[in-house]
C-alpha positions in Angstrom: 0.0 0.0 0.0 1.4 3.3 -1.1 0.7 5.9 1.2 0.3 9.4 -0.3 3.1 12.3 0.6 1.0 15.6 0.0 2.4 18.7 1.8 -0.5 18.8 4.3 -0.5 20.1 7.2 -3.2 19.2 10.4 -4.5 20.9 13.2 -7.1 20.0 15.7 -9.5 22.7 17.1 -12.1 22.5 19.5 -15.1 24.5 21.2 -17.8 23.7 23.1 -18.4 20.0 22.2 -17.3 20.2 19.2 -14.2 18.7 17.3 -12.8 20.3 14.3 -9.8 18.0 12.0 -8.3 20.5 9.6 -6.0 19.7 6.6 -4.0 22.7 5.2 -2.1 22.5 1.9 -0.8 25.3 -0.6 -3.8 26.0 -3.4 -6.0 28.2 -4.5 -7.9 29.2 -1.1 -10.4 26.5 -1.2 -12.6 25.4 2.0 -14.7 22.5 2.1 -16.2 21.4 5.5 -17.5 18.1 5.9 -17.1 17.7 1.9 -19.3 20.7 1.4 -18.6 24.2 -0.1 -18.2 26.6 2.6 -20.5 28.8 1.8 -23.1 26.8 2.1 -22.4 24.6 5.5 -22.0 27.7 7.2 -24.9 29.9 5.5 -24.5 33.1 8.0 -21.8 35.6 7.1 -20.7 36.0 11.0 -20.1 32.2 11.5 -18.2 32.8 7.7 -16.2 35.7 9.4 -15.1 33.7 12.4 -14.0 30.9 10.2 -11.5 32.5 8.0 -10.2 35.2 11.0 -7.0 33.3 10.9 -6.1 33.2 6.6 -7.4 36.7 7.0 -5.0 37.8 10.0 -2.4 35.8 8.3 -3.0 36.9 5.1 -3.5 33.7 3.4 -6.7 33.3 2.3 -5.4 32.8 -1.8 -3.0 30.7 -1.0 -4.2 27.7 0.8 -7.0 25.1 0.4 -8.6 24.0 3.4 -10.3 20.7 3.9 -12.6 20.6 7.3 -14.0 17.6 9.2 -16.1 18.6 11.9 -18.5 16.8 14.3 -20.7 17.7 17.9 -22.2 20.6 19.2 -23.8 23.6 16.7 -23.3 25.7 14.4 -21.1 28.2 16.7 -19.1 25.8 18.2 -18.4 24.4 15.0 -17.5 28.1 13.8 -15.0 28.2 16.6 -13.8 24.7 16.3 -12.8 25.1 12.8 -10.8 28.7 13.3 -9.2 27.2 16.2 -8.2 23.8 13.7 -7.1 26.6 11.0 -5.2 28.8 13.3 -3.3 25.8 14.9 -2.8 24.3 11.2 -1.0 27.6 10.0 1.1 27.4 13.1 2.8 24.2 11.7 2.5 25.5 8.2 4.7 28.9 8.9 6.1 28.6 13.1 6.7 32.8 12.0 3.0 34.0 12.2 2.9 32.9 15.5 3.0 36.4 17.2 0.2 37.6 14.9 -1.7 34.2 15.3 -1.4 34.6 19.4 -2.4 38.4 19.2 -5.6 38.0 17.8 -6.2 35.4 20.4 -6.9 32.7 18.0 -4.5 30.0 19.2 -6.1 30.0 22.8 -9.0 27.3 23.5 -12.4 28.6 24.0 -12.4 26.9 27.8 -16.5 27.8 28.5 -18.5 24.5 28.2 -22.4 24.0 28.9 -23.1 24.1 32.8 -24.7 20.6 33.5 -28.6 20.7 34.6 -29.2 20.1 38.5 -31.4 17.2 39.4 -34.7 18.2 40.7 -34.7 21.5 39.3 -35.5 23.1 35.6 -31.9 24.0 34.5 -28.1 24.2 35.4 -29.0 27.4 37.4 -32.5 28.5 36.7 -34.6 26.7 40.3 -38.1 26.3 41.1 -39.7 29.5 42.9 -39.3 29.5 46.2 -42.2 29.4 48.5 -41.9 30.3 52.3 -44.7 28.9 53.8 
């Protein structure tokens, strides 16, 4: 079995619950997520935005393709997810836009996760009114 030696380059991101596998490799600045255009798996221009922060900040966004697998959580954690994959992906791709990477504060983790729900009550902090007598 021959295995294939493509300049790729992978970064993991995550957010929320969600798990993004990105493959970066020198092209025409071409994302697919999930083997979908990008345009349409993530239909709202903010989530599009928060996506392609790091080609953008890196000034890179003619110059790679980016392939995206991403699974859990929503729409917005798979937003974040995916610039957190990208922005790690570029790390390994060029070690020297690491200052401008870190700056915009796209190599740190997104640490806030759902608060679990309470037993007997309605929600993680929402209780039942309280009664006094």
């Amino acid at each position: 079995m021959a295995t294939k030696t493509t300049n790729e380059f992978l970064g993991t991101g995550r957010r929320k619950t969600s798990i993004a596998r990105v493959r970066l490799a020198t092209g025409s600045g071409k994302i697919t997520v999930n083997g979908r255009a990008f345009e349409s798996y993530f239909p709202l221009e903010t989530l599009r935005a928060t996506v392609s922060q790091p080609l953008v900040t890196a000034a890179l966004t003619d110059k790679v393709d980016v392939r995206v697998n991403v699974t859990g959580g929503g729409p917005n954690g798979q937003a974040g997810a995916t610039r957190h994959g990208i922005s790690r992906a570029l790390l390994k791709f060029d070690t020297n836009l690491r200052p401008a990477l870190k700056k915009e504060g796209l190599l740190t983790r997104d640490p806030r996760e759902r608060e679990r729900k309470k037993y007997g009550q309605p929600g993680a902090r929402k209780r039942f009114q309280f009664s006094k007598r």
